[in-house]
N, C-alpha and C positions, 0 to 999 in steps of 0.2 A: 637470431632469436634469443630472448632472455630466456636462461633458465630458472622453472618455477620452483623451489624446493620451500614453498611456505615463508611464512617470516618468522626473521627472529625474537626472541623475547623482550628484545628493547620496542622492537617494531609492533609488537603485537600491542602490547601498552599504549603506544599511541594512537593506535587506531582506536582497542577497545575506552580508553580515556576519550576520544572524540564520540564513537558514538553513545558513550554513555552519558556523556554533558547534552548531546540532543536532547536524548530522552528525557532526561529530568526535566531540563527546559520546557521542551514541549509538550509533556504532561504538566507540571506547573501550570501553564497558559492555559489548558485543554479547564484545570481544576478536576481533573476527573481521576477518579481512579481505576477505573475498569481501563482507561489509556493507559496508564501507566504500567498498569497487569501485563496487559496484550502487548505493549513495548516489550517488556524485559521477557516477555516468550519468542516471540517474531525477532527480536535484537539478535537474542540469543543463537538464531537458527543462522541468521545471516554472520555473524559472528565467527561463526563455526569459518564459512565456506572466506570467508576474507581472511582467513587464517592461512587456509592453505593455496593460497594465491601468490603473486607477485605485491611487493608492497607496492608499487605505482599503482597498479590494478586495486589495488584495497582503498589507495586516498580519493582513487576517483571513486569507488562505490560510496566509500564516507560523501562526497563532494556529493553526489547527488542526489544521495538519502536528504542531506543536506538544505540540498534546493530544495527539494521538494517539499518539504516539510515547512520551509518560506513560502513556499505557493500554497501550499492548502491555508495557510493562515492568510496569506495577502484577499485570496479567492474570497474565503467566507468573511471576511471584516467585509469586503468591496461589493458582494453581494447585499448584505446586512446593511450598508449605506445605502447602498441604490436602491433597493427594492422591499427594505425592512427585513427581509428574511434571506437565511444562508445558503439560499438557492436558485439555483440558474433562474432567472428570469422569474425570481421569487417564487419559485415551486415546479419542476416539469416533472421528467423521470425522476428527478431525486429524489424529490418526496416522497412520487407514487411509490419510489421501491420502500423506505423509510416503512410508510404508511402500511402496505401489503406484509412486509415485513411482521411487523407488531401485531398482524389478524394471523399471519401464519402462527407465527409463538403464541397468542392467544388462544389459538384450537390444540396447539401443541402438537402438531404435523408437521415434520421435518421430511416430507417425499413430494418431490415436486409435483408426483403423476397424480398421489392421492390427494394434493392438496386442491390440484385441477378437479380431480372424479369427485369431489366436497364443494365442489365452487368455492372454495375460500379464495382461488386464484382464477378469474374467468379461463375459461377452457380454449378462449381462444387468445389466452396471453403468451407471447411467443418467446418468454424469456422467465418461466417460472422459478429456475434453479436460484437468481439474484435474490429474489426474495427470502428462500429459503435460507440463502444465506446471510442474510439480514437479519434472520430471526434467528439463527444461532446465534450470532453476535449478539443481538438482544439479550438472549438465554446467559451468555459468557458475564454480559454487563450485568445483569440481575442479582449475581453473585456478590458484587462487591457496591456501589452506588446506583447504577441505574444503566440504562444506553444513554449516549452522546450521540452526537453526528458526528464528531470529529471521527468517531471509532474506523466507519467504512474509509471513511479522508487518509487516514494517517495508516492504514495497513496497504493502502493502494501503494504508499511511497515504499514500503516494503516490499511492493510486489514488484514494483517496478525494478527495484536493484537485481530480486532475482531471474528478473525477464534479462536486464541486462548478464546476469551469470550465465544463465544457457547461451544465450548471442553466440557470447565471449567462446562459451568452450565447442559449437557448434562452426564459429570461424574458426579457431585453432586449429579445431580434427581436418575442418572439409577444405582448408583456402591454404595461399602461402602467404599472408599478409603477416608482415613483421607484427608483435606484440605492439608497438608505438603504434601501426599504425590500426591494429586493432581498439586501442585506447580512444584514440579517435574519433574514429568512426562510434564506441558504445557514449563517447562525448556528444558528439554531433546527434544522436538518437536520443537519448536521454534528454539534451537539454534544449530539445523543441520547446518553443513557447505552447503549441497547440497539445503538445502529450504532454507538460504538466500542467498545464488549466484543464484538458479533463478528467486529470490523474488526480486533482482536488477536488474533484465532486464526487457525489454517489451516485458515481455511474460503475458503469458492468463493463467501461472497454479493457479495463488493464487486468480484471482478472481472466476476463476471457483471453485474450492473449497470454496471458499466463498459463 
């Protein structure tokens, strides 16, 4: 087993240097600034925990954040050809959450139950909390330019590294699988074609698992 004592200050620079050229990037592309806001807080938090990692473990968090952040772009240009719009099959859940979203921050009701006992969210909708959180993010966007779609897109790929963080440190405590072959295995999970296409949508699977 490697041992983990963090990385050094040459190593931390490389990392924080990679995923900081993402972010600029991909805000860039986004044009938004409320992306770029919610980058350098979310970066930041992940930042933190790839610090106190093994540096292999940190190039693959970099490496996936990475992809993913390729998939949400490829998704919505590919959508945006096919179907005019940036949504699975030009509008399902995505939108509806989108849409729900913007009437929740519209009543300015941030409680999923009250937003149910208001019908702003039908009573029989079985997944009220996404919306909600939708419309903070709306709220967060309001601040600086507006909401994007990109917004929910590009924090999923955030979610996703630190779902792979817990994995990592839940095989560590409970299994006896080498570090390698831990890397692996959060390789092999992470880099499903089917968990980042619906890791680039506005759907609810990656933070629920989260």
């Amino acid at each position: 087993m490697e041992h983990n004592t963090g990385l050094s200050t040459n190593q931390r620079i490389v990392i924080a240097t990679g995923f900081v050229l993402v972010i600029i990037l991909s805000s860039i592309l986004t044009f938004s600034l409320s992306v770029f806001i919610m980058q350098l807080i979310l970066g930041t938090i992940t930042l933190y925990f790839c610090f106190i990692t093994d540096y292999k473990t940190a190039k693959l968090y970099l490496c996936i954040f990475s992809i993913s952040l390729i998939f949400v772009f490829l998704v919505f240009q590919a959508n945006t050809l096919y179907y005019g719009e940036p949504y699975y099959i030009g509008g399902s859940d995505d939108l509806d959450f989108e849409e729900l979203g913007q009437k929740v921050y519209s009543h300015g009701i941030y409680n999923p139950s009250k937003a149910k006992e208001y019908n702003i969210i039908r009573k029989d909708y079985i997944a009220p909390a996404f919306p909600v959180y939708i419309a903070f993010l709306i709220r967060f966007a309001e601040i600086f330019d507006g909401y994007s779609t990109y917004l929910p897109r590009i924090a999923n790929a955030y979610y996703l590294v630190w779902i792979c963080m817990i994995v990592k440190y839940l095989l560590a405590r409970y299994t006896r699988l080498s570090d390698k072959k831990i890397r692996y295995s959060l390789g092999f999970f992470a880099f499903m074609p089917n968990i980042q296409y619906i890791n680039s949508h506005v759907f609810r699977d990656t933070i629920n698992l989260l």
